[in-house]
C-alpha positions as CSV (number, residue, x, y, z in Angstrom):
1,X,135.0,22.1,27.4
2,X,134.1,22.8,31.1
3,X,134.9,20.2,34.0
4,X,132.2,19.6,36.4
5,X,132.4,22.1,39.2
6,X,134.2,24.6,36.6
7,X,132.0,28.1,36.2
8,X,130.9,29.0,32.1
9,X,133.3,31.2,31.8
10,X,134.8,31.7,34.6
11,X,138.2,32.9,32.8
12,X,137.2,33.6,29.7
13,X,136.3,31.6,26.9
14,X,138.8,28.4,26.3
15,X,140.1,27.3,22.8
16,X,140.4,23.1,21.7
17,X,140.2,21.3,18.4
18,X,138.5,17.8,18.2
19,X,136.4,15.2,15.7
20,X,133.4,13.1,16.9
21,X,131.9,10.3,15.2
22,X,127.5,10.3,15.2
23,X,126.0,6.9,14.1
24,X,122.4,6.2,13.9
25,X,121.9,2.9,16.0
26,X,118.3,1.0,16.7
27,X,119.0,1.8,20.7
28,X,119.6,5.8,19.6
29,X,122.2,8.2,18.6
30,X,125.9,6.4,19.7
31,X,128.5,9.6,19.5
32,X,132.1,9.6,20.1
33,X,133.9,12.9,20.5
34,X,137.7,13.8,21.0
35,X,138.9,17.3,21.8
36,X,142.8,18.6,22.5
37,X,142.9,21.7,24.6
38,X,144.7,23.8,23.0
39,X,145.0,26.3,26.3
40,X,145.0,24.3,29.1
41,X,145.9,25.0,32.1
42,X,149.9,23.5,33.8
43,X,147.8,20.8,35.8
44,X,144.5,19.9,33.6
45,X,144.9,16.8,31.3
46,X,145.0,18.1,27.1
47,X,142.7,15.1,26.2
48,X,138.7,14.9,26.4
49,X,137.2,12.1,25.5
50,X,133.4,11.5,25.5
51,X,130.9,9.6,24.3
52,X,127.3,8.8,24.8
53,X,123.9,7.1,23.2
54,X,120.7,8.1,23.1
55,X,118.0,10.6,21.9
56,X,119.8,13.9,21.0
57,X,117.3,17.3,21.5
């Protein structure tokens, strides 16, 4: 997981562990994901949480 601003790979690849949730809604694709960085860095938060809904590609 990269923050905005945050170069691919800037310092190497990055390791975390998560579980998302996809459901098949009449408005689109709804999907809830939840990653744990298990590298982070002394001042980044360990928690990602994202979600989103609409078309996936």
């Amino acid at each position: 997981m990269n923050d905005v601003g945050e170069a691919l790979f800037e310092n190497g690849t990055r390791e975390s562990v998560g579980a998302g949730i996809r459901w098949s809604t009449p408005m689109g694709m709804f999907r809830l994901e939840f990653g744990y960085k298990l590298d982070k860095k002394p001042d980044e938060d360990p928690y990602r949480f994202e979600f989103s809904i609409g078309g996936t590609f």
